[in-house]
Steps between C-alpha positions, in 0.01 A plus 500: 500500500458500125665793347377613152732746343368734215816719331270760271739529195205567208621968503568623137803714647475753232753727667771231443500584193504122387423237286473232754350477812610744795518205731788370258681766537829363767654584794861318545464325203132309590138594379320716769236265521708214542654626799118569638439107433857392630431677832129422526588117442712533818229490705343159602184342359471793238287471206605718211253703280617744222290784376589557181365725192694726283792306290374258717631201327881616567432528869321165470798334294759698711360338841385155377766320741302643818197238427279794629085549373482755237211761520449706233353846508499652162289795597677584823242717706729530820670285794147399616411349120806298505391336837154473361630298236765276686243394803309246319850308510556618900479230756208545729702479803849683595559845360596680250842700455512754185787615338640683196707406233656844455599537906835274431687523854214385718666307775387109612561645864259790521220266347587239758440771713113565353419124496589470878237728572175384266238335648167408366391806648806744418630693184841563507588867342884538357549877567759805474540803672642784176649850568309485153169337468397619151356248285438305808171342634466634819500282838147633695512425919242608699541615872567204624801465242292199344528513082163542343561628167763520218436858292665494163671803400230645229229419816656677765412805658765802635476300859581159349791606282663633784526138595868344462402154581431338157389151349740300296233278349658211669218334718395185655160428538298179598347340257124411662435865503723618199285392199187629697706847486580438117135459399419866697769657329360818292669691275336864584801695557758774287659212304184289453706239630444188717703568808675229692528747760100518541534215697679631840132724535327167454705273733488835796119545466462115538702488807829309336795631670741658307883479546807652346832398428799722360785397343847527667624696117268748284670332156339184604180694400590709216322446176635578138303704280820610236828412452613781741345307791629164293882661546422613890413176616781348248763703735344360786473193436913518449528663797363211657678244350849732553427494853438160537835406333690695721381403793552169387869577459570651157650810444357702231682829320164701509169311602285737346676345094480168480208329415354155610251367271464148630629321811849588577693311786849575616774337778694704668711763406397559145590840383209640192659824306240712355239425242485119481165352436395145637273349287260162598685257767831654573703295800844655604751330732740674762731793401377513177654836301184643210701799305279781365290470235466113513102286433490139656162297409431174627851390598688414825853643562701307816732622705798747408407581195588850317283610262627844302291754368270467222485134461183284454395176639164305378359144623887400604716334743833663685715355701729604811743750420480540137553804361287718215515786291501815434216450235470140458194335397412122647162384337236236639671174528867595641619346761895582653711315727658595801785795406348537118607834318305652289628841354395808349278478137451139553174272406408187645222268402382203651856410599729302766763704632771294699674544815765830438395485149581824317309694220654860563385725194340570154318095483199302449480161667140309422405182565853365650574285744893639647681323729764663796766693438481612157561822334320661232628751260352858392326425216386178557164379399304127503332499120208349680227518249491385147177685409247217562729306787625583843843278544709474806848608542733285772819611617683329792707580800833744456421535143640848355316680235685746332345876366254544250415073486163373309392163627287374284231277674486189556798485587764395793828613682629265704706508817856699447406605167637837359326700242714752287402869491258551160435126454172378366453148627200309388690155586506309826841587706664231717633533828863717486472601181607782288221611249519735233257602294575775289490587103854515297622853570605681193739820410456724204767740423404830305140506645305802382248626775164575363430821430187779501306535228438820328150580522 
């Protein structure tokens, strides 16, 4: 059956309190709307349309990868006027499934669950019972339990608000009958409003049967209206993920403070101390140790590997067993070998770290290729960058760097080599070498310390 799929993301969202679009706004690090699209383009033979309007052409640039038809609706007049305008694109046949771009956490499954029931004679209702119904439309049944009505909340009479089943907005409705419904739409109500919702009384009074479906979690059908909401379904969204990753193994300090704003993936026996965020595509391997405070993005970490609090890992490469921080920085472009150390205040740029390789404290290595085995001293930095020029820096196997070392790039260390402590070397070294590098040290007896000067 075709499927056509229309996410209505065109709402101002004054109470955000923004200056671009609510639908924008993110949960675990992605665009609301973009997790709408993501999920509806789960679903087979689904043709995308996005409603758009206000600050439009963010939510238009922001979505652009999704290939979906964009509908614009300037003057939004209600759900029924953005259906109005998207069914001149809707395919004659098959039905049509409507979503919104600010209800983020709408599961694949529980729409699965609608399409299995729509025929070209059935409308498929996504429904919710609430201890608290206010704000709700209201779910009408007759005496045979049969729907025949949705009441919005302005609309409804004492009788009808008592009602705790509610609509969602979430419907699926065939599409030879659905633009005949459009077309009757009226907008004689409190809000002056065309009401997607005035089609249920249409498709009962023509004899379509009417069907419901509710989801297995009421966050899959929570909207966001302000940033309070934003933060509730924020937490649960991390709750989510926490769960996930510990039933998949990993231990976390406290699930409810750590925060997954990507797609995290973990072996075995990885321990996560408390506030670490994952950013992007984050893949851990087996007993993998995160200390407190850490934020991984984009980067894989294999097995064994301790990671100490406060350090930060972008668009990089670790190997088995290496070892890193407290507070170490490795930017895009790192990659370490199998038993690498890197230590506490210490940078890393687009650089090859080799097998056992050590970089303990207080250093900046940038674009360096580093054999195994060698040892770098506090202090040490690779002058990397002449102000126009990015140079490399190459230092082989079991070469020792002493403390407080400038290499100046290009330049290379071979095998063996040993660099003394507060050596500036801007010449090649050869393999086994000794280098120094230092300026002439001089002693002055008698040397007067500078003094303050009367003011």
């Amino acid at each position: 059956m075709n499927q056509d799929i229309v996410i209505l993301a065109a709402g101002k969202g004054s109470r955000m309190k923004s200056s671009f679009s609510k639908v924008l706004h993110k949960i675990g690090g992605t665009a609301m709307v973009r997790r709408v699209l993501t999920t509806a383009a789960e679903l087979a033979d689904a043709k995308l349309h996005l409603i758009i309007g206000h600050q439009g052409e963010q939510v238009e640039a922001a979505c652009q990868d999704f290939s979906a038809n964009i509908v614009w609706q300037n003057d939004p007049q209600g759900t029924g006027d953005a259906l109005r305008r998207a069914a001149p694109s809707l395919s004659d046949q098959g039905a049509t499934l409507t979503l919104y771009g600010d209800v983020p956490l709408i599961q694949s499954q529980t729409l699965e669950q609608m399409r299995a029931l729509s025929t070209p004679n059935t409308l498929v209702l996504l429904t919710i019972n609430l201890d608290n119904p206010t704000g709700y439309g209201r779910i009408v049944r007759n005496d045979q339990n049969q729907v025949v009505a949705i009441v919005e909340q302005k609309d409804a009479n004492p009788e009808q608000l008592a009602i705790q089943e509610v609509n969602t907005g979430i419907l699926l409705a065939p599409n030879g009958k659905l633009k005949g419904w459009l077309d009757a739409l009226t907008n004689d109500n409190a809000q002056q409003e065309y009401y997607l919702t005035d089609i249920i009384a249409m498709a009962a009074e023509q004899g379509v049967e009417i069907v419901t479906v509710q989801p297995e979690h009421e966050w899959e059908v929570a909207g966001v209206n302000d940033r309070v909401q934003l933060a509730a379904l924020e937490r649960i969204w991390q709750q989510q993920q926490a769960e996930t990753l510990m039933r998949n193994g990993a231990t976390l300090a406290d699930p409810n403070r750590i925060d997954v704003r990507g797609e995290l993936s973990t072996g075995y026996d990885c321990q996560i101390d408390i506030n670490c965020v994952f950013e992007g595509k984050v893949t851990l391997g087996a007993n993998v140790q995160i200390g407190p405070n850490c934020v991984l993005k984009n980067c894989t970490v294999a097995d064994d590997t301790v990671i100490k609090a406060n350090t930060l890992i972008e668009d990089s490469q670790v190997g088995e067993a290496c070892d890193l921080g407290p507070f170490a920085r490795l930017r895009p472009g790192t990659v370490l070998a199998k038993g690498a150390k890197i230590g506490n205040f210490v940078e890393t740029k687009k650089a090859h770290i080799g097998e056992g390789s050590k970089v303990n404290h207080l250093s900046y290595i940038g674009d360096t290729q580093m054999g195994a085995g060698v040892n770098v001293g506090a202090g040490t930095i690779t002058c990397n960058y002449d102000g126009v020029n990015k140079s490399t820096t190459v230092i082989g196997d079991k070469v020792f760097v002493g403390s407080n070392t400038s290499l100046v790039a290009p330049v290379e260390v071979q095998e063996g080599a040993t660099i003394a402590a507060g050596s500036t070397i801007t010449k090649n070294v050869k393999a086994d070498q000794l280098a120094f590098g230092r300026a002439k040290q001089m002693n002055k007896d008698g040397w007067a310390r500078p003094t303050k000067k009367e003011k």
